[in-house]
C-alpha positions as CSV (number, residue, x, y, z in Angstrom):
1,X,-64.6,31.4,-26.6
2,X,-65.5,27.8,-25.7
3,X,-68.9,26.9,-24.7
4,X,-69.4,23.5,-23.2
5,X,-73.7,22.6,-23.5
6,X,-75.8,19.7,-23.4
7,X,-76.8,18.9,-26.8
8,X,-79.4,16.7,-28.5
9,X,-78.0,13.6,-30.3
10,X,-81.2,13.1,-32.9
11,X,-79.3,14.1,-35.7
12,X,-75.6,12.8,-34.8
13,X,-73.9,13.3,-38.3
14,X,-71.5,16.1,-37.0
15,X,-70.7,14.5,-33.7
16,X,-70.1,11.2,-35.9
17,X,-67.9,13.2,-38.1
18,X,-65.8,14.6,-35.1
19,X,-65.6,11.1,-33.4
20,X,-63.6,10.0,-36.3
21,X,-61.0,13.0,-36.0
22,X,-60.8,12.2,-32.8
23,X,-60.7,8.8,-32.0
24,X,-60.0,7.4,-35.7
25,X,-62.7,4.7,-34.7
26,X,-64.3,3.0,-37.8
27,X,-68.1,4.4,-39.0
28,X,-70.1,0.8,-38.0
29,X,-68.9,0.9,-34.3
30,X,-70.0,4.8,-34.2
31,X,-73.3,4.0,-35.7
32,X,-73.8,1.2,-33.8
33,X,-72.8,3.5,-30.4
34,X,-75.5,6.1,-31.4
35,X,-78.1,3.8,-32.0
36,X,-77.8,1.1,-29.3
37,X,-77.6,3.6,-26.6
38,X,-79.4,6.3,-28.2
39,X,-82.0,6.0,-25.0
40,X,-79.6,6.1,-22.4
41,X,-77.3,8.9,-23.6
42,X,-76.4,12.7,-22.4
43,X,-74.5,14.0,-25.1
44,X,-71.8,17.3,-24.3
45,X,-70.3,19.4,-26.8
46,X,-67.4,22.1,-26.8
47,X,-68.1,24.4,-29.5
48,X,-66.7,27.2,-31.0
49,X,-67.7,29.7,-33.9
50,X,-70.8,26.9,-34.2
51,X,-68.8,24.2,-34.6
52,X,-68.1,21.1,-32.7
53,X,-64.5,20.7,-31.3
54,X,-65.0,18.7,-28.8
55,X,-68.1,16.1,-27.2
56,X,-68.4,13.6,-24.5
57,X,-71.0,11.5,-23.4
58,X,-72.6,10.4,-20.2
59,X,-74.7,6.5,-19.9
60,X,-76.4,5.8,-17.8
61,X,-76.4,1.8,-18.6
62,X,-74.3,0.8,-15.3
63,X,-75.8,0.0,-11.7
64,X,-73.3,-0.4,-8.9
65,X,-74.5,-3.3,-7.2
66,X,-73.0,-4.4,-3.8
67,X,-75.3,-7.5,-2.1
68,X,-78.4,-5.4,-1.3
69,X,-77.2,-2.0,-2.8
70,X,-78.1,-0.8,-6.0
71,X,-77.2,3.0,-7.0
72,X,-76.9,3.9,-10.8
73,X,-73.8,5.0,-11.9
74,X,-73.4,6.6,-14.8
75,X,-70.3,5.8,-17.5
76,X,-68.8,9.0,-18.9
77,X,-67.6,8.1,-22.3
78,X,-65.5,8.8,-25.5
79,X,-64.3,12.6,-24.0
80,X,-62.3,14.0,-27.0
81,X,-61.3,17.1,-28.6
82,X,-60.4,17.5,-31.9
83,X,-56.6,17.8,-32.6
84,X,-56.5,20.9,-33.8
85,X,-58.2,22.1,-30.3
86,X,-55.9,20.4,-28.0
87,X,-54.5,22.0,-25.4
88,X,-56.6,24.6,-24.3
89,X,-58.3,23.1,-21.3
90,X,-61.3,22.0,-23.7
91,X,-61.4,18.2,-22.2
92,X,-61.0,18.9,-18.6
93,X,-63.9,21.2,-19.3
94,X,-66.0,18.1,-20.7
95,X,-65.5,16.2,-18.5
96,X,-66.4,18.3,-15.3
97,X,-69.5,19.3,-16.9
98,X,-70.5,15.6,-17.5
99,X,-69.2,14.7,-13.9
100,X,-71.2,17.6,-12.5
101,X,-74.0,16.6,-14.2
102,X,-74.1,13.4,-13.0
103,X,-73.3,14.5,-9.3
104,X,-76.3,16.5,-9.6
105,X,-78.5,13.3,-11.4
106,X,-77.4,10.0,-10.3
107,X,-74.7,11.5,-6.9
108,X,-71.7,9.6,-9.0
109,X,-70.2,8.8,-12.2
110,X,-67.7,6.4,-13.5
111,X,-65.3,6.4,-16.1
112,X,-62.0,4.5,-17.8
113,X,-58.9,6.4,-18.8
114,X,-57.5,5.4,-22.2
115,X,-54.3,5.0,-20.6
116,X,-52.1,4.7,-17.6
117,X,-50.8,8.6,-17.8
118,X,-54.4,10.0,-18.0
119,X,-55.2,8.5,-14.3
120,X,-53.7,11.5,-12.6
121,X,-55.2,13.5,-15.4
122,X,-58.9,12.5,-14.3
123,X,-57.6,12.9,-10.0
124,X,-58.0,16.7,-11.4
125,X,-61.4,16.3,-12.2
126,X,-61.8,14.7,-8.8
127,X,-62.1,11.2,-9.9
128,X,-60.2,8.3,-7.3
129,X,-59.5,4.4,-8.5
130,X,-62.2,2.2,-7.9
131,X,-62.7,-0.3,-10.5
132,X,-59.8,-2.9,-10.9
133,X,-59.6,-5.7,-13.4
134,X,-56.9,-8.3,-14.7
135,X,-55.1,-9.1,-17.9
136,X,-53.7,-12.5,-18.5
137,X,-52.2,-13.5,-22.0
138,X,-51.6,-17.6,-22.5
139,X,-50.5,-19.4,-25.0
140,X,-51.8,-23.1,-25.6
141,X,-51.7,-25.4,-22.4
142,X,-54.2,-27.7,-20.8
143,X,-57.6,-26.9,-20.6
144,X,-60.9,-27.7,-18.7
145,X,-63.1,-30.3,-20.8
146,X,-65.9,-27.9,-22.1
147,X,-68.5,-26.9,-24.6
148,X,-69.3,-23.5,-26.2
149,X,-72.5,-22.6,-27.1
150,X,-73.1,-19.4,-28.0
151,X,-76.3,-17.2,-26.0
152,X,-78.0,-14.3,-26.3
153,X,-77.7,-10.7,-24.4
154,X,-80.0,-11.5,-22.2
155,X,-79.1,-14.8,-21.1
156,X,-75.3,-13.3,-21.2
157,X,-76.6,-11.1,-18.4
158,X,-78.5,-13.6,-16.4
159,X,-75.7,-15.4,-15.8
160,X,-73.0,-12.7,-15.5
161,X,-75.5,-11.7,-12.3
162,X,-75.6,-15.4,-11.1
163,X,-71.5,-15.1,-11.1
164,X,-71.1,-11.4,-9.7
165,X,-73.8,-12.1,-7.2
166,X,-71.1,-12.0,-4.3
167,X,-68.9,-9.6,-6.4
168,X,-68.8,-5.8,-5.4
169,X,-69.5,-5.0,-9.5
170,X,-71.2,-3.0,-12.4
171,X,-74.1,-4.6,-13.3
172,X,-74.9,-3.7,-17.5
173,X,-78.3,-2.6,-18.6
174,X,-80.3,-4.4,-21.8
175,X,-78.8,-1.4,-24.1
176,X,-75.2,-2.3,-23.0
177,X,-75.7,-5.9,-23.5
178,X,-76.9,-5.8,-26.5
179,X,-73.8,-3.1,-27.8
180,X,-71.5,-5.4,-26.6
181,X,-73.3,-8.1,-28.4
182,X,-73.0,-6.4,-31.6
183,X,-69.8,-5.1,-30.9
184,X,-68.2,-8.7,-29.8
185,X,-67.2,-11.6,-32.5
186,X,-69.6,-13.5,-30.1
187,X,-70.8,-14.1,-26.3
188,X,-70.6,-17.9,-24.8
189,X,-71.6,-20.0,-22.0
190,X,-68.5,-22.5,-21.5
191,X,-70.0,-25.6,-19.9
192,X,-67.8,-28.0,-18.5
193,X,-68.8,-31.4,-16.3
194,X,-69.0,-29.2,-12.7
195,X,-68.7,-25.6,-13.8
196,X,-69.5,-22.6,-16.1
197,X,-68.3,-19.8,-17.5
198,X,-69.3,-16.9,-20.3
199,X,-66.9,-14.7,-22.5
200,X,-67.5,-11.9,-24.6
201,X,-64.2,-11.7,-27.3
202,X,-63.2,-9.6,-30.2
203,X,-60.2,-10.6,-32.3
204,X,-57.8,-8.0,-32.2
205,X,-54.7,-8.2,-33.3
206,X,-54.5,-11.3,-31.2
207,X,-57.9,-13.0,-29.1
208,X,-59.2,-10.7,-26.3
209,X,-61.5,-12.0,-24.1
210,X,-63.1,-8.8,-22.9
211,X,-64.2,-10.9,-19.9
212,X,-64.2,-14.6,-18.7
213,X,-66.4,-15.3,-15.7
214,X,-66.5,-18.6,-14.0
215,X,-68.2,-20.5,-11.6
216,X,-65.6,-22.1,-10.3
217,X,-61.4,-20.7,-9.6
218,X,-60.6,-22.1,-12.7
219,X,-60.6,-19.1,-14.9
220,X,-57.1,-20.1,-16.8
221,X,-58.4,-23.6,-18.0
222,X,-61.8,-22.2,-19.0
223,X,-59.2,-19.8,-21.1
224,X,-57.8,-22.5,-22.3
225,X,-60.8,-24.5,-23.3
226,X,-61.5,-20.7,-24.9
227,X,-58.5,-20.9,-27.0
228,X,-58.5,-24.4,-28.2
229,X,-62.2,-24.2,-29.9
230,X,-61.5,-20.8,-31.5
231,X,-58.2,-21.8,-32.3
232,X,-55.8,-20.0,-31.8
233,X,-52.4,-19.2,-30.9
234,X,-52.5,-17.2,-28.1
235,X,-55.2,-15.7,-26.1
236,X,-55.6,-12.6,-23.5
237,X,-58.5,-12.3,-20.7
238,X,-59.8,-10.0,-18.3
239,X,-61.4,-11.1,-15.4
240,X,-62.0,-10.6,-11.7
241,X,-59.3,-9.0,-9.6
242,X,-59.2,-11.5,-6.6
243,X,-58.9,-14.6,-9.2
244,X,-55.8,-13.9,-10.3
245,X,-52.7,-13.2,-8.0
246,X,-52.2,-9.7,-7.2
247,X,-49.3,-8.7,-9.4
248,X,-51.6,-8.9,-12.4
249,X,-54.3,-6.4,-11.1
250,X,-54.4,-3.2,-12.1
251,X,-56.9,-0.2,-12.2
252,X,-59.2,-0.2,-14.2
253,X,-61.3,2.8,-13.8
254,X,-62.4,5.8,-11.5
255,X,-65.0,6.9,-9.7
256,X,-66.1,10.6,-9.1
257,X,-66.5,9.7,-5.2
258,X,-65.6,6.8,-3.0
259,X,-68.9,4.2,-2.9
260,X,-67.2,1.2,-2.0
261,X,-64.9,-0.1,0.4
262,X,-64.1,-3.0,-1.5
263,X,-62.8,-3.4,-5.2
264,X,-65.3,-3.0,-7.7
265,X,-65.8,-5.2,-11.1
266,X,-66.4,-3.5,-14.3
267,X,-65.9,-6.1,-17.0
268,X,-66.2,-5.0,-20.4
269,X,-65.6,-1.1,-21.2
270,X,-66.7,-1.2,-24.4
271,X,-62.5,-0.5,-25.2
């Protein structure tokens, strides 16, 4: 018999441990998940015969934030059951519980499914598209005259508001800025002589821009100046869905119920 319970995360060695059999993730990003947003963290847990065979976790580090609007909205996160637990309805059982949690908490919840197939996986648990984002890869071309400097979490947030201030969008609490700070190769402001723009990359196995922002519609030569000065090869962004034309948008993520009649930002998912 599964039991699926809230659970304290004060001691997360075992939930660590399962994480890895999971997910296959290595040990300084789980650390650094448990302790940068320790505060802001429901933890769930399926468990059988006192063990641990599968967890999730809600955040509550996202804010919806439309103009004047402003309604938290948690991100459920890392649902996973270990493999020799598949199959048995143990993750659709996470994942209501945290969505039913947060119905009863916040009124919504959000989330982004590993993968295309799992979409109409998540429609079970009730969840619809909402969140939409764009992928561009480019090689080396012609780019914007700029300079990188590199900023802070906080003044990475300041700015990403001043850019999304128009933008239907999630807007990131301190704890998520400063997880993707530590979990990023490093967080610029781009300046160039009329516009701005800030990135957040990892290196991968090629550059990934886990979002490029810009004041202005250039968002491909800002990529470009982006590629140049870390130089490399070849370089993929995400950024905002209306930038970009629209054969190149996709979903991004889900909502547990419709608050938005527009497409809504997410940015980085901490993928």
């Amino acid at each position: 018999m599964t039991e699926i319970r809230k659970i304290s995360t004060d001691n997360p060695k075992e939930l660590q441990k399962l994480w890895t059999d999971v997910f296959h993730d290595d040990e300084i990003f789980i650390s650094d998940f448990f302790t940068f947003l320790a505060d802001d963290m429901t933890a769930f847990a399926a468990e059988q015969d006192g063990l641990y065979v599968g967890s999730a976790y809600v955040l509550n580090i996202f804010t919806y934030t439309n103009g004047g609007v402003a309604l938290p909205c948690p991100y459920v996160y890392a649902i996973g059951v270990h493999p020799e637990f598949r199959g048995q309805g143990i993750g659709k059982a996470l994942t209501v519980a945290c969505r039913d949690f947060c119905a009863e908490k916040y009124g919504v919840s959000c989330l982004v499914p590993a993968n295309a197939e799992l979409f109409e996986y998540y429609k079970g648990a009730g969840y619809v598209p909402a969140l939409y984002a764009t992928e561009y890869t480019i090689e080396r071309e012609g780019a914007v005259k700029a300079e990188l400097t590199s900023i802070s979490a906080a003044e990475y947030g300041q700015l990403r508001e001043e850019l999304l201030a128009n933008v239907p969008h999630m807007k990131y609490n301190d704890s998520a800025l400063r997880f993707l700070e530590k979990i990023s190769e490093d967080l610029f402001v781009i300046r160039s002589d009329d516009a701005y723009a800030i990135a957040a990359y990892e290196c991968r196995d090629t550059l990934f821009v886990t979002e490029l922002l810009c004041s202005n519609e250039n968002v491909r030569g800002f990529a470009a100046a982006l590629l140049w000065h870390l130089d490399a090869e070849e370089l993929t962004y995400r950024t905002l869905t209306n930038e970009v034309p629209a054969e190149n948008a996709k979903t991004f993520g889900i909502v547990s119920r419709s608050i938005s009649d527009s497409p809504i930002y997410m940015g980085p998912a901490f993928d």
